[in-house]
DSSP file (Angstrom, degrees, kcal/mol; ACC not computed):
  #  RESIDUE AA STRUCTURE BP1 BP2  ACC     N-H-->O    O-->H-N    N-H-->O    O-->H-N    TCO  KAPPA ALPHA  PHI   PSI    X-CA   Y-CA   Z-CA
    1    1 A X    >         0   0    0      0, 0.0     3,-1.1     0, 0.0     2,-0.5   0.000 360.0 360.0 360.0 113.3  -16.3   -1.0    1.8
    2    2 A X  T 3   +     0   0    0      1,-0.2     3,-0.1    50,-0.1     0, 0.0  -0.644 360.0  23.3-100.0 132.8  -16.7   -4.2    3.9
    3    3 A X  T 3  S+     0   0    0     -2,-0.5     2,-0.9     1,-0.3    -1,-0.2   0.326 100.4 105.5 116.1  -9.8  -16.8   -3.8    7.7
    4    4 A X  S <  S-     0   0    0     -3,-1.1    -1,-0.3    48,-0.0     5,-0.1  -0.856  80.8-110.9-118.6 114.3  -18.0    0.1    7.2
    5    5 A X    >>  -     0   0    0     -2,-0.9     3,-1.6     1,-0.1     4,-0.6  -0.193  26.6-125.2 -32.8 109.6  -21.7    0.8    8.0
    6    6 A X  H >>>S+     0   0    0      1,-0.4     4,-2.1     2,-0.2     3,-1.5   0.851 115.1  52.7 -54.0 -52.5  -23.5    1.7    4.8
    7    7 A X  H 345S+     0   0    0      1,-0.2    -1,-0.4     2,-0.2     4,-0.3   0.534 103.1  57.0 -52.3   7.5  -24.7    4.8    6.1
    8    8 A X  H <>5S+     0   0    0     -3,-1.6     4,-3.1     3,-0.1    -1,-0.2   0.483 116.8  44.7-141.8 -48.6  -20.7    5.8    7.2
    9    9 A X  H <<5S+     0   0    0     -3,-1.5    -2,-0.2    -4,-0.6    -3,-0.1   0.688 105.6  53.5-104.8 -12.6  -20.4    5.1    3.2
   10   10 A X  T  X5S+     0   0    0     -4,-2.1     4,-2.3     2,-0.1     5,-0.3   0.798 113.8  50.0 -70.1 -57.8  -23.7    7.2    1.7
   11   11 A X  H >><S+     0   0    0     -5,-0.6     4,-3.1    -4,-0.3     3,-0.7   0.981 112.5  45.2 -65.1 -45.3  -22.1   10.3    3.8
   12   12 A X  H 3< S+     0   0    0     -4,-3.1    -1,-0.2     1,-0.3    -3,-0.2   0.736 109.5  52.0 -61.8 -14.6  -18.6    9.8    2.2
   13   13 A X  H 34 S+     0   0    0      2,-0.2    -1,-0.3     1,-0.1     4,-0.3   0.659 114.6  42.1-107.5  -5.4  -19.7    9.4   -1.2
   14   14 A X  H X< S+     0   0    0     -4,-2.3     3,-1.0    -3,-0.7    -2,-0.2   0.791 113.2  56.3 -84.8 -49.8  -21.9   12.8   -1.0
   15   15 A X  T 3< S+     0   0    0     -4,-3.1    -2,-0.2    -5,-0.3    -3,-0.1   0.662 116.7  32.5 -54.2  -1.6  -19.1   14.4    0.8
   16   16 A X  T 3  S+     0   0    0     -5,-0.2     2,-0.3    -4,-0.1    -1,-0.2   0.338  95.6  98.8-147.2  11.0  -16.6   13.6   -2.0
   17   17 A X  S <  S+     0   0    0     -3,-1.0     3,-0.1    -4,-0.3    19,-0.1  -0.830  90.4  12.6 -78.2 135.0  -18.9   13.8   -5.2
   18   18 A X  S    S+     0   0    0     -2,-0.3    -1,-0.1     1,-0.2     2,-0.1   0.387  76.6 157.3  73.3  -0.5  -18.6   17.0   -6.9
   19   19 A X        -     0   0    0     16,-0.3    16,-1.5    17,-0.1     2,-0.5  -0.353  18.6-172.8 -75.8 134.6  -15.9   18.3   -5.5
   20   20 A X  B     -A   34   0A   0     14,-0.2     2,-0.5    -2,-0.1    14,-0.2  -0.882   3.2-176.9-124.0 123.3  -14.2   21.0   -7.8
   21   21 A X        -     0   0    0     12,-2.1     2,-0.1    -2,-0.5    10,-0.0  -0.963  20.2-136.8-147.8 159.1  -11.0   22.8   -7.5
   22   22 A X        -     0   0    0     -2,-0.5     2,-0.4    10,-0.1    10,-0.1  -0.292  15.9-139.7-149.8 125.1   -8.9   25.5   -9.1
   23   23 A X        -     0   0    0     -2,-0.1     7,-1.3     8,-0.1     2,-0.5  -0.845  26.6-177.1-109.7 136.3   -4.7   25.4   -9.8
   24   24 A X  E     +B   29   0B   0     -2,-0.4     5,-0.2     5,-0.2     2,-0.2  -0.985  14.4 150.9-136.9 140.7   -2.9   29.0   -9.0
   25   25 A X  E >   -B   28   0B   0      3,-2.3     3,-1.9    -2,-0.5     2,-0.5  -0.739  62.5 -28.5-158.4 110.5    0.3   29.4   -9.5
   26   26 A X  T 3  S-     0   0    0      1,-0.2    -1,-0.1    -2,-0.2     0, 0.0  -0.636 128.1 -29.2  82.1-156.5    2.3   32.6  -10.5
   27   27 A X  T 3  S+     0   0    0     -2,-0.5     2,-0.6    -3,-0.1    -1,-0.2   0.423 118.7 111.7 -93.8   5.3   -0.2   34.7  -12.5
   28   28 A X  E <   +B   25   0B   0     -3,-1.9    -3,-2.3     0, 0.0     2,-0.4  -0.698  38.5 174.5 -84.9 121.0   -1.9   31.5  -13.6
   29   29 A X  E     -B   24   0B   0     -2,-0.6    -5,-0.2    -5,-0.2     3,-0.1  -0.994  20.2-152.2-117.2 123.9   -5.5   30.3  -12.6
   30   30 A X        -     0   0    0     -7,-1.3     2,-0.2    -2,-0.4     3,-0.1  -0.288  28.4 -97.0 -90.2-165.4   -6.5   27.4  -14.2
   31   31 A X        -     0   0    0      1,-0.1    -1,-0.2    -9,-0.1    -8,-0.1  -0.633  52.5 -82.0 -92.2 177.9  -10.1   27.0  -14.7
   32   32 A X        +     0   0    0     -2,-0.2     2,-0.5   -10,-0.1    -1,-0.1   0.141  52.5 175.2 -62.5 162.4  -12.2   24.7  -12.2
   33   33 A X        -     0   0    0     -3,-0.1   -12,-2.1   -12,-0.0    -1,-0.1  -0.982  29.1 -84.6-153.0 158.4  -12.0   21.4  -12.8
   34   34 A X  B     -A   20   0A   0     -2,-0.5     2,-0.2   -14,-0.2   -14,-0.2  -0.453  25.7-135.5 -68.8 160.3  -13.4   17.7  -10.8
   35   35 A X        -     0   0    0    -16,-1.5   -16,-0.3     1,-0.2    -1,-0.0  -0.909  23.6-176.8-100.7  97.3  -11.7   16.0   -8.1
   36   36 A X        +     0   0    0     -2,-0.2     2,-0.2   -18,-0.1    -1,-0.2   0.786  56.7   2.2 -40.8 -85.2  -12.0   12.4   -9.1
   37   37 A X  S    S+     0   0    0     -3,-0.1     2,-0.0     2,-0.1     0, 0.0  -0.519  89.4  38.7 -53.1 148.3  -10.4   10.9   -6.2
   38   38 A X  S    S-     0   0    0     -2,-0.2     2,-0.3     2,-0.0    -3,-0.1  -0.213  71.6 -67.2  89.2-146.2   -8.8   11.1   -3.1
   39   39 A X        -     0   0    0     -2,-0.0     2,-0.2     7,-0.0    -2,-0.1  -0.851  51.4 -85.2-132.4 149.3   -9.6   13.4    0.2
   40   40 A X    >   -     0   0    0     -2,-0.3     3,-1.8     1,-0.1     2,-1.6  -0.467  54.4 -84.9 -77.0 168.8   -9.3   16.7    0.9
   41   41 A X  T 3  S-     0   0    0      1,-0.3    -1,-0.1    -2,-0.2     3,-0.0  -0.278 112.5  -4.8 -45.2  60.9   -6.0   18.4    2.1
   42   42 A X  T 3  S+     0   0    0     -2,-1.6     2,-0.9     1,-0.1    -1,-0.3   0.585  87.3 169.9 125.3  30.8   -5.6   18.0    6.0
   43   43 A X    X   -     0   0    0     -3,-1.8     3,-4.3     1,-0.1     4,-0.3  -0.397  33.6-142.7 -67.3  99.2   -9.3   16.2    6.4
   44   44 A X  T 3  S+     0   0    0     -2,-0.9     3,-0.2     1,-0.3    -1,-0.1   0.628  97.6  64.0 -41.0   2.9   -9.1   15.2    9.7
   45   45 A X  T 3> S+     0   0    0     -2,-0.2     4,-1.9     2,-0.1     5,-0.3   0.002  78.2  89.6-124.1   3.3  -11.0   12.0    8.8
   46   46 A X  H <> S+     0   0    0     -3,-4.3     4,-1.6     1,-0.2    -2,-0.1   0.759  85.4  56.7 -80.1  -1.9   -7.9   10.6    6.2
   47   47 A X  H  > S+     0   0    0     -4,-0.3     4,-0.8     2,-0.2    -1,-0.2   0.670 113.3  35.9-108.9 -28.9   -6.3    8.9    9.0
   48   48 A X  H  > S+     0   0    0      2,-0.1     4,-2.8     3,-0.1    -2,-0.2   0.839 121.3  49.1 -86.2 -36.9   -9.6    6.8    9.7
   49   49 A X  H  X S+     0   0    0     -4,-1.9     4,-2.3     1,-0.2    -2,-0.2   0.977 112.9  48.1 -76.5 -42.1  -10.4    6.6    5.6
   50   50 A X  H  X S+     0   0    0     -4,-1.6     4,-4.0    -5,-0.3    -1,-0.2   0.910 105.2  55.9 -50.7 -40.0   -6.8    5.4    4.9
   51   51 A X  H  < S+     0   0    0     -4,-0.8     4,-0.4     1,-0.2    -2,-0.2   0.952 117.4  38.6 -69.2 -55.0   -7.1    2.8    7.7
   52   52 A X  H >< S+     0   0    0     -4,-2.8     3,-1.0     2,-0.2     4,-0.3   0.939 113.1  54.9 -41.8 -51.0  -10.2    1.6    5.6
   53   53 A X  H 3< S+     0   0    0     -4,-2.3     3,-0.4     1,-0.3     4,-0.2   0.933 111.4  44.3 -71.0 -82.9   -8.6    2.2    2.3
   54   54 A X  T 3X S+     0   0    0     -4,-4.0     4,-1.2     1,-0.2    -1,-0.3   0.059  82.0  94.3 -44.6   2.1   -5.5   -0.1    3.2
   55   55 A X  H <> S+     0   0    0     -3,-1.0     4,-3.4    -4,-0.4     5,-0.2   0.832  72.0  65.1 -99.4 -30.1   -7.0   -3.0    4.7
   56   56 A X  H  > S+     0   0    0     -3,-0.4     4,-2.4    -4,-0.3    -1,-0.2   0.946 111.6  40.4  -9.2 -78.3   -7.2   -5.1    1.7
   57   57 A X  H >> S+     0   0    0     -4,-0.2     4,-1.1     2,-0.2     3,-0.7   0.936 108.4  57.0 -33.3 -76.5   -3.7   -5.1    1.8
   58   58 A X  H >< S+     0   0    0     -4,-1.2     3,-0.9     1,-0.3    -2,-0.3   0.876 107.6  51.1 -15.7 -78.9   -3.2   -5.4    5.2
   59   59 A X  H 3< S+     0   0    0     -4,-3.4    -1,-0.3     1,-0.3    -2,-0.2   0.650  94.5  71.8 -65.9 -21.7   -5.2   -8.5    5.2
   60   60 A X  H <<  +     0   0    0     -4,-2.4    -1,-0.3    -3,-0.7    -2,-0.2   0.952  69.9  99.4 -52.0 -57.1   -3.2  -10.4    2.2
   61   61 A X  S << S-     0   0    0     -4,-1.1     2,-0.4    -3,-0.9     8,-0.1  -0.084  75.6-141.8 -67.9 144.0   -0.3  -10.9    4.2
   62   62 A X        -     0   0    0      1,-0.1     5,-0.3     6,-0.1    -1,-0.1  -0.860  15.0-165.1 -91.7 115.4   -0.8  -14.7    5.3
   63   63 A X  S >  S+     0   0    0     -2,-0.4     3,-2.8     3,-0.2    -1,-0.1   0.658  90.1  73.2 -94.1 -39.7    0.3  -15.6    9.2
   64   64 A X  T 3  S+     0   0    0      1,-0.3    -1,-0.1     2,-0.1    -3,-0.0   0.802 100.8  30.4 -17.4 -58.5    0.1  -18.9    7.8
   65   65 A X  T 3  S-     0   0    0      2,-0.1    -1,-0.3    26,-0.0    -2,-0.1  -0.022 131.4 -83.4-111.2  34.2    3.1  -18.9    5.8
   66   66 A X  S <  S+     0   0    0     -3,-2.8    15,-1.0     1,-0.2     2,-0.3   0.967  83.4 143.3  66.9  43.6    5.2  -16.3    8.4
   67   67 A X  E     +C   80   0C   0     -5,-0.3     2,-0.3    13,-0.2    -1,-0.2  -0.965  19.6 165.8-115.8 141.6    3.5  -12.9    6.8
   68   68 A X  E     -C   79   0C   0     11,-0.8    11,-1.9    -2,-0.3     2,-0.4  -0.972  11.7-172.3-141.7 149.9    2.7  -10.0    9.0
   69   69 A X  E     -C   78   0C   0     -2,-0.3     2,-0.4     9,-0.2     9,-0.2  -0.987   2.4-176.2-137.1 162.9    1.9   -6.7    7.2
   70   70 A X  E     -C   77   0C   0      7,-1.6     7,-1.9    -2,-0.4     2,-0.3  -0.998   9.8-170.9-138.0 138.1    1.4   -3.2    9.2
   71   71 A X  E     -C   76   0C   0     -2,-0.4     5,-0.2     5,-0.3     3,-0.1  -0.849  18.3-170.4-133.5 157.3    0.5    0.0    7.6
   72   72 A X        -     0   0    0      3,-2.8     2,-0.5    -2,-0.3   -25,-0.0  -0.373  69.4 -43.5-138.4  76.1    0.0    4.2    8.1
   73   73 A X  S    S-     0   0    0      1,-0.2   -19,-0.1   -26,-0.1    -1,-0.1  -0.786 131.7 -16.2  74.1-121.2   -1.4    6.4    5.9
   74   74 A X  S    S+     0   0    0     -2,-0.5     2,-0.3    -3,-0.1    -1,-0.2  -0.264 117.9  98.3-111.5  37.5    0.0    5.5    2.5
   75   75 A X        +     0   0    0      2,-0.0    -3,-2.8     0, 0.0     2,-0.2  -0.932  44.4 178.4-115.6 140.2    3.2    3.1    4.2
   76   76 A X  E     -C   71   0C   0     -2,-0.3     2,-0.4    -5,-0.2    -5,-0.3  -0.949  18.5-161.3-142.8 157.7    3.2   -0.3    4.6
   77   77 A X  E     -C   70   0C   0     -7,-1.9    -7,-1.6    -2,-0.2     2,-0.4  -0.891   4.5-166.6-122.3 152.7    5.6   -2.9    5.9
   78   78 A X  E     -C   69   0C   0     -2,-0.4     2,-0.3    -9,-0.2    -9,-0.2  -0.917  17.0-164.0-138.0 137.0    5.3   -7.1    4.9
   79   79 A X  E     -C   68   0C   0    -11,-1.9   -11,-0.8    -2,-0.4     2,-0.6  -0.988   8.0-173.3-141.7 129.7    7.4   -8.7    7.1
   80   80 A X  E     -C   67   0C   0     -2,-0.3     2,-0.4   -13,-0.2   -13,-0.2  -0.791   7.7-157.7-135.3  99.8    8.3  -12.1    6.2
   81   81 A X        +     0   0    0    -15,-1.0     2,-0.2    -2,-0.6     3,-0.1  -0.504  25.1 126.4-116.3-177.0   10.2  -14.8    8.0
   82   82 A X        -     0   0    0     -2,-0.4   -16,-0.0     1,-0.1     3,-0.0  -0.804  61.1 -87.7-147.3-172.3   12.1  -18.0    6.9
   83   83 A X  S    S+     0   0    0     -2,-0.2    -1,-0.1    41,-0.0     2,-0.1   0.753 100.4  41.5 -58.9 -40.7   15.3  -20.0    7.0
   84   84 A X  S    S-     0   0    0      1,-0.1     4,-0.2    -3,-0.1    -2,-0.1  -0.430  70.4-129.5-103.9-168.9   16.9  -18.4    4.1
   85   85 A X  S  > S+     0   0    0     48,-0.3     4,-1.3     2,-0.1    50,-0.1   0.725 112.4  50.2 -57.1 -50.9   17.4  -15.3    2.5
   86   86 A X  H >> S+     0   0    0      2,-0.2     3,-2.0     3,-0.2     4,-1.5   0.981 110.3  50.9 -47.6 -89.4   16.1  -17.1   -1.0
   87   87 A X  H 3> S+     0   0    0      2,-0.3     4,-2.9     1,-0.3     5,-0.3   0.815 106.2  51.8 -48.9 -55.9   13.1  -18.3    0.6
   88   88 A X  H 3> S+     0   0    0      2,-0.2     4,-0.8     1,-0.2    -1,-0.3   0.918 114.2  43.6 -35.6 -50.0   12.0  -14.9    2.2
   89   89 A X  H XX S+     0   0    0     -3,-2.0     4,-2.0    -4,-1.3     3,-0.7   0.915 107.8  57.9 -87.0 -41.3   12.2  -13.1   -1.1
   90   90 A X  H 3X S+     0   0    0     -4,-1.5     4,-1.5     2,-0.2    -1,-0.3   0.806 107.3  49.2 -22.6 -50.4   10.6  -15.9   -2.6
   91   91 A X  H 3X S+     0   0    0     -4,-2.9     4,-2.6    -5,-0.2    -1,-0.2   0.836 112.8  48.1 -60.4 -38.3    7.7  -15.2   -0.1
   92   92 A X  H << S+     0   0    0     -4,-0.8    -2,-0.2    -3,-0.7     4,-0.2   0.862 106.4  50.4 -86.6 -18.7    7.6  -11.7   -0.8
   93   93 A X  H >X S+     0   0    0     -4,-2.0     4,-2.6     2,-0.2     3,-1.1   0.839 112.3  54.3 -67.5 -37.3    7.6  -11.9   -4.4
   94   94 A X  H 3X S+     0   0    0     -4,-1.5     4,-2.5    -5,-0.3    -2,-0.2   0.917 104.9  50.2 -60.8 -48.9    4.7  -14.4   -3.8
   95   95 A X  H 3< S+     0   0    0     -4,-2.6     7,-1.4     1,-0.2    -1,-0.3   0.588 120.0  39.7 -67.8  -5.5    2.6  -11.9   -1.5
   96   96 A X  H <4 S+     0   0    0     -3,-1.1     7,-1.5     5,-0.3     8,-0.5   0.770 126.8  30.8 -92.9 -43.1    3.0   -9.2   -4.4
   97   97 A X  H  < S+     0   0    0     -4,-2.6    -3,-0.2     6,-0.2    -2,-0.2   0.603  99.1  89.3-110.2 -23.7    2.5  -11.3   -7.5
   98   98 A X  S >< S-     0   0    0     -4,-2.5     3,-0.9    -5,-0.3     2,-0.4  -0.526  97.9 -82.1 -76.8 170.0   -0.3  -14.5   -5.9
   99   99 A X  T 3  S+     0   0    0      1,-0.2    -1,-0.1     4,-0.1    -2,-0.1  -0.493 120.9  25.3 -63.0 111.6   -4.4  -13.2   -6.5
  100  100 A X  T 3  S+     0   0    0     -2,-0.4    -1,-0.2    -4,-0.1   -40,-0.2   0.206 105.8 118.9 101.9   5.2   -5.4  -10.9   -3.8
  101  101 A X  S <> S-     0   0    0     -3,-0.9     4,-2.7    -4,-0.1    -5,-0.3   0.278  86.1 -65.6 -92.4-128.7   -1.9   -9.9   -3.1
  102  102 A X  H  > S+     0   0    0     -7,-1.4     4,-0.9     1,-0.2    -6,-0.2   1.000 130.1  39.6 -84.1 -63.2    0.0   -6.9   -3.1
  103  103 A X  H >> S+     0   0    0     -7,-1.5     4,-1.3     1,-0.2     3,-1.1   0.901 115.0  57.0 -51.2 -53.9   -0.1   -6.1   -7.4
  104  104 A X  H 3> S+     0   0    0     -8,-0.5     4,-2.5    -6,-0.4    -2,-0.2   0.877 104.6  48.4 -27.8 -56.4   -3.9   -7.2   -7.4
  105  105 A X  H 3< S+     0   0    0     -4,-2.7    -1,-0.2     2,-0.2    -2,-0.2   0.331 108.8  58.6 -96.4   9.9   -4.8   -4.5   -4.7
  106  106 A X  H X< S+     0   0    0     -3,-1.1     3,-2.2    -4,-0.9     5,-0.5   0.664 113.4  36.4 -69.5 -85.1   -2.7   -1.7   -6.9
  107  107 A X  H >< S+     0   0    0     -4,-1.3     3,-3.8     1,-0.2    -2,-0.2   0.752 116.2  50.6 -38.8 -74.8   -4.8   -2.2   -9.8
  108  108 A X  T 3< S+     0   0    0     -4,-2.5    -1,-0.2     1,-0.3    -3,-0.2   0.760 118.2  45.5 -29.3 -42.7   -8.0   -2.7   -7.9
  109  109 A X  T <  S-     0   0    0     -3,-2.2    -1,-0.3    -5,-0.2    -2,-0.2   0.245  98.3-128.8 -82.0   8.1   -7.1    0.5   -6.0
  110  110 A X  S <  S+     0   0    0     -3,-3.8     2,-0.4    -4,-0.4    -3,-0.2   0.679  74.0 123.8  51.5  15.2   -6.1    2.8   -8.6
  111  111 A X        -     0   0    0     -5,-0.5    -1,-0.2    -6,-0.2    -2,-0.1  -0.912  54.5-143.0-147.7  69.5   -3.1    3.2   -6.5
  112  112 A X        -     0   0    0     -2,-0.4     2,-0.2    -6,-0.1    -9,-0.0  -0.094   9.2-127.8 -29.6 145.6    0.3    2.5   -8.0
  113  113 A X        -     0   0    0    -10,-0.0     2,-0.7     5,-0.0     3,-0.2  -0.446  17.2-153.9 -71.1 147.3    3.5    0.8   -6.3
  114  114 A X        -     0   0    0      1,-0.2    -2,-0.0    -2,-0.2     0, 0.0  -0.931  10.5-167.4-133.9 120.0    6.5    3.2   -6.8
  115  115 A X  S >  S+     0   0    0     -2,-0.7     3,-1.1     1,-0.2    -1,-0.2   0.752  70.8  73.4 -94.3  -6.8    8.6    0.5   -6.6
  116  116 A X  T 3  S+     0   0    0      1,-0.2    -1,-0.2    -3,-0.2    -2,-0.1   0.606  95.8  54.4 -59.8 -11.8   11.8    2.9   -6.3
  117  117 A X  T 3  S+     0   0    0      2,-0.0     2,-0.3     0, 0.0    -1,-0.2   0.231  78.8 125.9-106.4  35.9   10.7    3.7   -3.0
  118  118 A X    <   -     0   0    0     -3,-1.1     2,-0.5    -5,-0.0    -3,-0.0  -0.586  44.0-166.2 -91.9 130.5   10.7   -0.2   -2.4
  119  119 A X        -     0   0    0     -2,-0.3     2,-0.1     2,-0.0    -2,-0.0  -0.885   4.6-172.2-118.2 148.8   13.2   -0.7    1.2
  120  120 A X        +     0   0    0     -2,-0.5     2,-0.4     2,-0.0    -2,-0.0  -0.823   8.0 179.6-146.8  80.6   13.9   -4.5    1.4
  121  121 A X        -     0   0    0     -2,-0.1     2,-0.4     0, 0.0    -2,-0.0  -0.858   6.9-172.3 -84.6 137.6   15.9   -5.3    5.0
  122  122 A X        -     0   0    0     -2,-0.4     2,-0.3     2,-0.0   -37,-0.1  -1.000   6.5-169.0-123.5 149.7   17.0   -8.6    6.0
  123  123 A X        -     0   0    0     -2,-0.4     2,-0.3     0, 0.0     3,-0.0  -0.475   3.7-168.6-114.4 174.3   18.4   -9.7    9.5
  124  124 A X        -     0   0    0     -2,-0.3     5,-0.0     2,-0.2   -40,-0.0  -0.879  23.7-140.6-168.8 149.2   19.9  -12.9    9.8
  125  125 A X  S    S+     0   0    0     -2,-0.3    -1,-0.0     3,-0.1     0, 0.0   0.582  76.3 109.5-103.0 -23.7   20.8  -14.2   13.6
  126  126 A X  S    S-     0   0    0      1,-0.1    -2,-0.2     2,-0.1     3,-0.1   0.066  75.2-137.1 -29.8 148.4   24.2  -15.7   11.9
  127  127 A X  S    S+     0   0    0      1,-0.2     2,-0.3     0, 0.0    -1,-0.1   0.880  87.1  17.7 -96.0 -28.9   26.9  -13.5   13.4
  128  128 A X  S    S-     0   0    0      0, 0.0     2,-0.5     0, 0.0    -1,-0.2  -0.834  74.9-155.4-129.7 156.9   28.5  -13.2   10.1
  129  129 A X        -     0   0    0     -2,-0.3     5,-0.1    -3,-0.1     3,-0.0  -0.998  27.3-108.1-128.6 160.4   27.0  -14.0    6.6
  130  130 A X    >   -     0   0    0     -2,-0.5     3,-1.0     1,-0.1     2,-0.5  -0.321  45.7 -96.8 -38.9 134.0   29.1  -15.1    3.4
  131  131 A X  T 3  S+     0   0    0      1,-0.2    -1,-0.1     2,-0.1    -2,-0.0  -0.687 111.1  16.3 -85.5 154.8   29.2  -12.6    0.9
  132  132 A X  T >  S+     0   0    0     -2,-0.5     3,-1.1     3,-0.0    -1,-0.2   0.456  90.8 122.3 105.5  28.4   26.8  -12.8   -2.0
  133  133 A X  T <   +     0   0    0     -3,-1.0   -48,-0.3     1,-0.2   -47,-0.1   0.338  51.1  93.9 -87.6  11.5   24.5  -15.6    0.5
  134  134 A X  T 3  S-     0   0    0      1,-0.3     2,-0.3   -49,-0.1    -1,-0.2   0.827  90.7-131.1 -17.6 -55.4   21.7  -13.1    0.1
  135  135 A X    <   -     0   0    0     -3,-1.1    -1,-0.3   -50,-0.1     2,-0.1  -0.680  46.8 -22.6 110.8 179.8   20.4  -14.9   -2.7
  136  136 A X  S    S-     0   0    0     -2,-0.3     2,-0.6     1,-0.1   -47,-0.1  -0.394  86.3 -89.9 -87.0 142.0   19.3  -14.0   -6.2
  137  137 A X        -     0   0    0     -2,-0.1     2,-0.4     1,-0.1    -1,-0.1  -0.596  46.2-113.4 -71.1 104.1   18.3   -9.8   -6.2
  138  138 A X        -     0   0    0     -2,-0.6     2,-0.3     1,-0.0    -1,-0.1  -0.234  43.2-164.7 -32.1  93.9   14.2   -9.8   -5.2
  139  139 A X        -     0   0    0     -2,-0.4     2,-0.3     2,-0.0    -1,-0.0  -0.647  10.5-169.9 -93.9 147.6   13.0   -8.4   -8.9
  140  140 A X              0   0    0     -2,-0.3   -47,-0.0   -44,-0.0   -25,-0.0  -0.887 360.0 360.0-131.2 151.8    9.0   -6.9   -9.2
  141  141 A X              0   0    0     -2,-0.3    -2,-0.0     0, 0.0   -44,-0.0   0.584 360.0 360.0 -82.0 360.0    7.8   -6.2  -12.6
């Protein structure tokens, strides 16, 4: 974790090694079992660990080429501008798909995209736009 004082990163990784817990449901208890991953349920400290967690991300986006990305918890927005429609999505497929970008820091993160929960807006200052002058439909594998 770059940026996070190694001792900050000693305490997190004994607080979140070993951790074991139990499913009930109904008349079912399973037996105990690891928790592998992730935080516990309402840690007051996920808001600070996420903000870690995400930055990766965060930082891909390029100001360079008109990228800005902002994030919360487990949301993020890339906001991307251009002259066209084409060209935008062209930018964003590029921040997903180039090395360090968006698909790089899934895998690296163990952290699937669900890419049905993908929102894609574009604004235009045009008062009116043509239809189908969108462009070609922004596809992700």
């Amino acid at each position: 974790m770059r940026g996070v004082p190694v001792e900050y990163v000693q305490w997190l990784r004994i607080k979140l090694t070993g951790r074991r817990t139990t499913l009930k449901f109904d008349d079912f208890a399973s037996d105990p079992f690891l928790i592998e991953r992730g935080i516990d349920q309402g840690c007051p400290l996920s808001v600070i660990l996420y903000t870690f967690y995400n930055a990766a991300l965060l930082e891909a986006a390029d100001p360079k080429k008109g990228e800005t990305a902002e994030g919360s918890m487990d949301d993020v927005a890339v906001l991307v501008t251009g002259w066209t429609f084409s060209a935008v999505h062209a930018q964003l497929r590029d921040f997903m798909t180039r090395p360090g970008g968006g698909e790089d820091w899934s895998l690296s993160h163990r952290s699937p995209f669900s890419v049905d929960k993908f929102g894609l807006v574009n604004f235009s200052r045009k008062l009116s736009i043509k239809k189908g002058r969108l462009g070609p439909a922004l596809q992700l594998n």
